[in-house]
N, CA, C and O atoms as CSV, one atom per row, in Angstrom:
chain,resi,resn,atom,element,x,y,z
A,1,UNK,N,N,-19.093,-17.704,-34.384
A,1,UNK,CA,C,-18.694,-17.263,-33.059
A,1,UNK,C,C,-18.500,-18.455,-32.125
A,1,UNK,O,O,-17.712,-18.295,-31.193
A,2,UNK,N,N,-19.092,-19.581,-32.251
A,2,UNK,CA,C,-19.087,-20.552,-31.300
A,2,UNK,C,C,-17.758,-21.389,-31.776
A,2,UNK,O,O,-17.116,-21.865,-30.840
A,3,UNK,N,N,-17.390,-21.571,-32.737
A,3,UNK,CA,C,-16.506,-22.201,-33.482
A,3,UNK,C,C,-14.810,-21.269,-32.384
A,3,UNK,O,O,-13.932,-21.977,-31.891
A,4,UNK,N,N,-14.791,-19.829,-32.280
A,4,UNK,CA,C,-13.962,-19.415,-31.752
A,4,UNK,C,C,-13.508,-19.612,-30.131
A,4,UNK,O,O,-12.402,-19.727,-29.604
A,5,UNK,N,N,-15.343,-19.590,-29.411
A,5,UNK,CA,C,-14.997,-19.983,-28.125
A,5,UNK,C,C,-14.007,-21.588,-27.890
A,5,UNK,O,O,-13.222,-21.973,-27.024
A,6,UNK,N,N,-14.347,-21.955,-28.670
A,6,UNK,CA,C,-14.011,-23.787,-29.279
A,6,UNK,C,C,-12.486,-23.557,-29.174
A,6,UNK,O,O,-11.785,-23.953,-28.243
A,7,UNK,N,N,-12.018,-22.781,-30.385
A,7,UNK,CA,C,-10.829,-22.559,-29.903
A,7,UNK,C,C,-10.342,-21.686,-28.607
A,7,UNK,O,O,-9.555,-22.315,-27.899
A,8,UNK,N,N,-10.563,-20.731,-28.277
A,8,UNK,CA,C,-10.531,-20.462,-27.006
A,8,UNK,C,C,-10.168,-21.001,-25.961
A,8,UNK,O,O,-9.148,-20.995,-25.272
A,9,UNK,N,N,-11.363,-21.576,-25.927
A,9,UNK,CA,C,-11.068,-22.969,-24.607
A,9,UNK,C,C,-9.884,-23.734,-24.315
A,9,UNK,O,O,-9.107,-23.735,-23.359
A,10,UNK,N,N,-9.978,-24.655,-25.840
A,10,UNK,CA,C,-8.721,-25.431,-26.093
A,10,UNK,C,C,-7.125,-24.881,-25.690
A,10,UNK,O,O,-6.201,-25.522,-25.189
A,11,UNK,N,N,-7.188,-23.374,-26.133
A,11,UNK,CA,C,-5.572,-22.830,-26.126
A,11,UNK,C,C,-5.558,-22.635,-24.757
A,11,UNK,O,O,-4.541,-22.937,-24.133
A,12,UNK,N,N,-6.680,-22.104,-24.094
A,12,UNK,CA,C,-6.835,-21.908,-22.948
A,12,UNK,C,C,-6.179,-23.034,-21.753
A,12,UNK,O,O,-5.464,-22.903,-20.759
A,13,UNK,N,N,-6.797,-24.107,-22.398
A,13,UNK,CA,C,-6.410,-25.421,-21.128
A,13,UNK,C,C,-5.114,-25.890,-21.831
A,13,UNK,O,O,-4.274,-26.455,-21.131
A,14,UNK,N,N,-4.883,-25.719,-23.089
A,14,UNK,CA,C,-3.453,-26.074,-23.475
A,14,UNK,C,C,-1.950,-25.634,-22.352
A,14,UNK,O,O,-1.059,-26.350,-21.898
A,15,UNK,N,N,-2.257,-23.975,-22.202
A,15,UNK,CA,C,-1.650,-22.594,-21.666
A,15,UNK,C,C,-1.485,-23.399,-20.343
A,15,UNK,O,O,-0.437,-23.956,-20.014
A,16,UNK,N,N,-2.896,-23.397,-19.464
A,16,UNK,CA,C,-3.122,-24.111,-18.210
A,16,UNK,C,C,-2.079,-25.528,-17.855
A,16,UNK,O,O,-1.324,-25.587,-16.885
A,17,UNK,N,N,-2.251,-26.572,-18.859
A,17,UNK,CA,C,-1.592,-27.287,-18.873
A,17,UNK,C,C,-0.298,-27.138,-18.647
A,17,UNK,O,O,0.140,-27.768,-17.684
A,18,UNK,N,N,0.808,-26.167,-19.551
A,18,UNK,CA,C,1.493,-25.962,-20.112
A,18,UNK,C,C,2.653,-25.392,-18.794
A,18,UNK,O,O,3.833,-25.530,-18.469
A,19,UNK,N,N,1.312,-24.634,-18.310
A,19,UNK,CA,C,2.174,-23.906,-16.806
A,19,UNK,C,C,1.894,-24.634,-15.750
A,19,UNK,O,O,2.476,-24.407,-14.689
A,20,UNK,N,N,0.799,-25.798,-15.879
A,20,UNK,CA,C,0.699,-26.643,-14.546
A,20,UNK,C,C,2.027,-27.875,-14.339
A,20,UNK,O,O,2.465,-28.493,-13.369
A,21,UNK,N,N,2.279,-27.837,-15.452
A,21,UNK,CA,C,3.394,-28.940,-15.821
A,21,UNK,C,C,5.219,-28.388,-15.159
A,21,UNK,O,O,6.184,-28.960,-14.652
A,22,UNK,N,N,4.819,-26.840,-15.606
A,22,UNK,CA,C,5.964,-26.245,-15.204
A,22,UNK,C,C,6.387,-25.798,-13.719
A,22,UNK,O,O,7.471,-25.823,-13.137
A,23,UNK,N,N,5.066,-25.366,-13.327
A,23,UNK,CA,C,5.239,-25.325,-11.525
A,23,UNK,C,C,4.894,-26.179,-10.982
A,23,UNK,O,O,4.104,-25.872,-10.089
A,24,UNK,N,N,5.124,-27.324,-11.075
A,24,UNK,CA,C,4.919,-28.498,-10.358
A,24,UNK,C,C,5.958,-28.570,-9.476
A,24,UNK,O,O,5.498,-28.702,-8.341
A,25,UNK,N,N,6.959,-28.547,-9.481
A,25,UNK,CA,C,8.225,-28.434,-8.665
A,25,UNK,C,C,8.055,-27.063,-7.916
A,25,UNK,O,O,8.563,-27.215,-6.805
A,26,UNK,N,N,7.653,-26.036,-8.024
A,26,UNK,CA,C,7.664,-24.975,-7.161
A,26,UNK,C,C,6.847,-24.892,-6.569
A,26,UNK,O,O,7.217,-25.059,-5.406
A,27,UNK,N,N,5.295,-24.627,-6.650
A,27,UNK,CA,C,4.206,-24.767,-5.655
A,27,UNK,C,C,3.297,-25.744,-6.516
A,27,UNK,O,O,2.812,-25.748,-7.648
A,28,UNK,N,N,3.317,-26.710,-5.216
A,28,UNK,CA,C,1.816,-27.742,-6.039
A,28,UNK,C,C,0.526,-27.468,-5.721
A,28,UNK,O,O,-0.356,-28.265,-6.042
A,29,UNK,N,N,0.133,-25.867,-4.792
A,29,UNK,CA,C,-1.071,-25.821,-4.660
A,29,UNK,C,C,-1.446,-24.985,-6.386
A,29,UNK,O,O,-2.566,-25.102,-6.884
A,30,UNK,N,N,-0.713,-24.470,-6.842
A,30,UNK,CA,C,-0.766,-23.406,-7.736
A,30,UNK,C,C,-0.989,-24.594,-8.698
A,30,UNK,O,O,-2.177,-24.714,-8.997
A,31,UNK,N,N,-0.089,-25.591,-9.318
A,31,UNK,CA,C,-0.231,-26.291,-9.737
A,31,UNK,C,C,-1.361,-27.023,-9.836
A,31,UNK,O,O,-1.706,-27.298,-10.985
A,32,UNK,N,N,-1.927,-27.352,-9.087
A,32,UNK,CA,C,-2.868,-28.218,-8.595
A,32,UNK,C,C,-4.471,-27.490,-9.176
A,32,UNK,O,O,-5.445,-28.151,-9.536
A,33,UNK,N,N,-4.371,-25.913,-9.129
A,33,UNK,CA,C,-5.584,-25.036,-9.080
A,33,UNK,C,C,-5.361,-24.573,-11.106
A,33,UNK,O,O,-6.297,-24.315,-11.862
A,34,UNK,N,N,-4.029,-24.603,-11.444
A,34,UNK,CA,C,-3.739,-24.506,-12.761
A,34,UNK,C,C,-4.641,-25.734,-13.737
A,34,UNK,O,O,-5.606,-25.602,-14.490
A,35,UNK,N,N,-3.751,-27.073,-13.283
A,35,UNK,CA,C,-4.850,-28.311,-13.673
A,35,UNK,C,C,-6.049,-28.031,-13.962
A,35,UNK,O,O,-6.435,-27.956,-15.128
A,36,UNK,N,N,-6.860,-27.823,-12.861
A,36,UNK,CA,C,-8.359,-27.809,-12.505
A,36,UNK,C,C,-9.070,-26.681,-13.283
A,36,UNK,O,O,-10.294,-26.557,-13.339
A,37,UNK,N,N,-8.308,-25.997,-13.785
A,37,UNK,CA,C,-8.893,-24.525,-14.722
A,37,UNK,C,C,-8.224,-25.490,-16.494
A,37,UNK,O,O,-8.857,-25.242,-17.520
A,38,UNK,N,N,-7.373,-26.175,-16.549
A,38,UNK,CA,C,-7.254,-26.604,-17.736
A,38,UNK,C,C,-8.078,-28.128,-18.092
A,38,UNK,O,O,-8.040,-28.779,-19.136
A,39,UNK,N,N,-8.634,-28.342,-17.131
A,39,UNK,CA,C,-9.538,-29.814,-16.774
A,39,UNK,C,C,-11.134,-28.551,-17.144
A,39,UNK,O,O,-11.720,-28.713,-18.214
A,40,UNK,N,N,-11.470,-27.792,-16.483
A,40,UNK,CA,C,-12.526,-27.062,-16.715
A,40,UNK,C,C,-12.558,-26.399,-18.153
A,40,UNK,O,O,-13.629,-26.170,-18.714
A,41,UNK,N,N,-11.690,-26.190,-18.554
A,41,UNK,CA,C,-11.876,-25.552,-20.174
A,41,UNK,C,C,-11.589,-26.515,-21.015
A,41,UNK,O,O,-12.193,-26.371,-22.078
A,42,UNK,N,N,-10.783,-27.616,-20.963
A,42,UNK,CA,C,-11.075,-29.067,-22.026
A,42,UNK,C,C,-12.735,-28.976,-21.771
A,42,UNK,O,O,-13.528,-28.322,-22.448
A,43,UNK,N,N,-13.031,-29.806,-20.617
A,43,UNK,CA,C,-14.861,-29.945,-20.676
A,43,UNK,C,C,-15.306,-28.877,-21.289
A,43,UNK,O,O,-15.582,-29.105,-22.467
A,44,UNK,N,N,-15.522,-27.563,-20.872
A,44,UNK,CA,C,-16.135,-26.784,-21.111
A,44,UNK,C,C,-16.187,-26.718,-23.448
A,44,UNK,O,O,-17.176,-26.628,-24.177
A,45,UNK,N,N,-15.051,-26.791,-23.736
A,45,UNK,CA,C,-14.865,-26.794,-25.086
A,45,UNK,C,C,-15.293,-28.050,-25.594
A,45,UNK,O,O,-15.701,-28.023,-26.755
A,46,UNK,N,N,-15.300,-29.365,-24.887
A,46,UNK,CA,C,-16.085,-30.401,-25.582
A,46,UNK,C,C,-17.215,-30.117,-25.792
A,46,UNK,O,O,-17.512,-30.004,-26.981
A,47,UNK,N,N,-18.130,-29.922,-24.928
A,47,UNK,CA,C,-19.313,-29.775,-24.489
A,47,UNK,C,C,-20.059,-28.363,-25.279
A,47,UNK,O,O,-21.279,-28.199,-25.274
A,48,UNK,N,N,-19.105,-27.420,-25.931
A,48,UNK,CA,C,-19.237,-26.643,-27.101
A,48,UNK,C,C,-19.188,-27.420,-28.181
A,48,UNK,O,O,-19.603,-26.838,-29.183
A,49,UNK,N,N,-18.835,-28.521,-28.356
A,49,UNK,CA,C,-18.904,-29.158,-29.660
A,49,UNK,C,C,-19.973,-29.795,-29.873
A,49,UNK,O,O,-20.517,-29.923,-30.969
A,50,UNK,N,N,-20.402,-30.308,-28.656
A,50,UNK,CA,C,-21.400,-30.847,-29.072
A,50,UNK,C,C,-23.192,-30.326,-28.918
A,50,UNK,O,O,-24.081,-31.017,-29.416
């Protein structure tokens, strides 16, 4: 089960990433709050690894 949150996380801040990259040109507060949720689930999934 922990092995899944692991992935979880990862696709999670991948996704985050993925759309922070894309609305950057349209709103950078959205952007900005996208980051910070894909910055929080990288950590959060390291910190499951170890």
């Amino acid at each position: 089960m922990s092995a899944l949150w692991v992935y979880v996380l990862f696709i999670v801040a991948g996704i985050a990433v993925g759309g922070s990259y894309s609305m950057w040109k349209i709103n950078k507060l959205a952007s900005g709050v996208l980051l910070a949720i894909a910055v929080l689930a990288a950590v959060a999934g390291i910190l499951r690894l170890m």
